[in-house]
N, C-alpha and C positions, 0 to 999 in steps of 0.2 A: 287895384280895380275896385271899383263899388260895387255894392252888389247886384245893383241898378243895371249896370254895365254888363257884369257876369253871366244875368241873367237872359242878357239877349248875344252872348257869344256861344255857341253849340260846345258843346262838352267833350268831341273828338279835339276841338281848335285848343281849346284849353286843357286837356290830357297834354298836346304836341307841344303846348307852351311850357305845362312841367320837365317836360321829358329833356328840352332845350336846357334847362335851369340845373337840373339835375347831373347832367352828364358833363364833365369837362375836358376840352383841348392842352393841348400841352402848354405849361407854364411860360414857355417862350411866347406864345401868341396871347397877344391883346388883342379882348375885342371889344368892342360897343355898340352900343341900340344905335340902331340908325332911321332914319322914316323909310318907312315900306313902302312898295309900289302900291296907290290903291285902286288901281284902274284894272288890274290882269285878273284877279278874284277877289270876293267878299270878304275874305281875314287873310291878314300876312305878318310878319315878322320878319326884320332885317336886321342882320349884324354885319358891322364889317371887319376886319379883323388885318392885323398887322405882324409882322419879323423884322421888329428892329434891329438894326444892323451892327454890332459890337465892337467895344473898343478895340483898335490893332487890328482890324480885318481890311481883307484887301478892299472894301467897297463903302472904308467909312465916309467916302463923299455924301454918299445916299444915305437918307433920313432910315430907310428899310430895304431890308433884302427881299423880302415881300408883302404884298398886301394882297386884301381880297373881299367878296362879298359874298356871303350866306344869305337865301332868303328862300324863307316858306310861305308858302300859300296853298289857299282852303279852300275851295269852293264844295259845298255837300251837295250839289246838283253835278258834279264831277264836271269835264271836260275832255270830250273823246280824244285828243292829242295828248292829253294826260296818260290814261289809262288808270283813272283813279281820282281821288278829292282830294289828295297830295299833290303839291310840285314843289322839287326843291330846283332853286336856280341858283348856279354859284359863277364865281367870278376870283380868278385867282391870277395875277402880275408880278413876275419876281426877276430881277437883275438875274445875268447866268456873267460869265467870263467868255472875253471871246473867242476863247478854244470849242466848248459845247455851244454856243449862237450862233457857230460856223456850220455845227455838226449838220450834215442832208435829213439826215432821221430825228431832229428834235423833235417834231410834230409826234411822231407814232412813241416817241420814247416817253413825252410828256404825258400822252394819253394814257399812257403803261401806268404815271403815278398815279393818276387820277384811278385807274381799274384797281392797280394796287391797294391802295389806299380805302377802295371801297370794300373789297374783300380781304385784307385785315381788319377792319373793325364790325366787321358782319352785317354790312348794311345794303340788303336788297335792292337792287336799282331796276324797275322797269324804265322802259322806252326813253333811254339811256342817249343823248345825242350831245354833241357838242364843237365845238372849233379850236383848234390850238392855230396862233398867231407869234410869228417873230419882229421882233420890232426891232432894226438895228437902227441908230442914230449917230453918222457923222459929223463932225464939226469941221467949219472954215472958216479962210478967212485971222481975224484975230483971234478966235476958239482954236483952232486945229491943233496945236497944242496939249487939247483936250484928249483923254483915250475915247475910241469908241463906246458909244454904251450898247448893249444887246440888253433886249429884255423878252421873255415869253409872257404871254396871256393865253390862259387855260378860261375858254366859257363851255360848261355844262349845264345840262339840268335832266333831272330823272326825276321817277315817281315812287316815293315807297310803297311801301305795299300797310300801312297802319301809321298810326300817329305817333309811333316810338322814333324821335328821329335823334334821339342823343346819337345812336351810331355814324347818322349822318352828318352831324356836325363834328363830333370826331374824325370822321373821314375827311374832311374838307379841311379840317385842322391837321393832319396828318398831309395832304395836298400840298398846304401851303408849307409848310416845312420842307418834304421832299424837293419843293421846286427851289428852294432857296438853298438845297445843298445840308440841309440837316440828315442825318442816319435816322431808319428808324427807332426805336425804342421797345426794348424789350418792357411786358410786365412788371410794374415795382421798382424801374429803375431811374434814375432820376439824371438830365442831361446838364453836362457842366459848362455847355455854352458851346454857342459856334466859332468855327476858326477855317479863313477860308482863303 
């Protein structure tokens, strides 16, 4: 960024932009810069972020076991549905098996990872709302042959309470793993790959 630039982005937006840069997801997920929404507030940042799917696993049809969207946004005049000059919004999609896309309580179990996942990495969430969605897809016809696919989609979004949101992207990275069937990860320990 110039300094040009720098000088007209508020200094909480770029604190949250370090904090982003600083803090890392598990080495299983890629992510990348993506264009931000810029109509919802004044400064945003988007990442979208991927679990590719491994060799030998049951779902190497698919490019990923899961994907998903990180994005922050700033407005310093706040926004009363906010509760704050934060909003994180995330977006997380991952194949399951169709033993658990059967399961009656996937919705409340998926929301668990998301709650999970936000309170192992210590990351404050106000006014906390979101939708969990099952998407099963049959095939006919010349397809039917095909297995079923199931898939979840996890949409949130919360408010932190400051501009430290490494927690939060870790959480979100930790989301995206949980839905795609990864264990968590203790401290310092380093994962050898999914198998599923």
């Amino acid at each position: 960024m110039s300094q040009e630039v720098n000088a007209q982005v508020p200094a909480q937006f770029l604190a949250a932009l370090d904090s982003l840069r600083n803090h890392r997801v598990r080495p299983e997920v890629h992510l990348t810069e993506v264009p931000a929404p810029a109509r919802i507030a004044p400064f945003s940042v988007a990442l979208s972020g991927e679990l590719p799917a491994g060799p030998g696993g049951a779902l190497d049809d698919h490019a990923e076991l899961a994907t998903g969207r990180f994005v922050a946004l700033y407005d310093p005049a706040g926004q009363e549905a906010w509760d704050g000059t934060f909003r994180i919004v995330t977006l997380v999609r991952a194949h399951l098996d169709a033993e658990l896309g059967n399961d009656p309580l996937l919705a409340e179990v998926a929301w668990t990872w998301l709650l999970d996942s936000l309170a192992a990495e210590g990351a404050p969430a106000r006014a906390l709302s979101g939708t969990v969605t099952r998407i099963l897809s049959q095939s006919f016809g010349s397809l039917e042959t095909h297995p079923d696919d199931v898939e979840v989609e996890i949409r949130a979004s919360w408010s932190p309470p400051g501009s430290d949101l490494g927690p939060h992207i870790r959480a979100w990275g930790a989301l995206l793993c949980a839905s795609a069937g990864m264990p968590p990860l203790p401290e310092g320990v380093t994962s050898l790959g999914l198998r599923r």
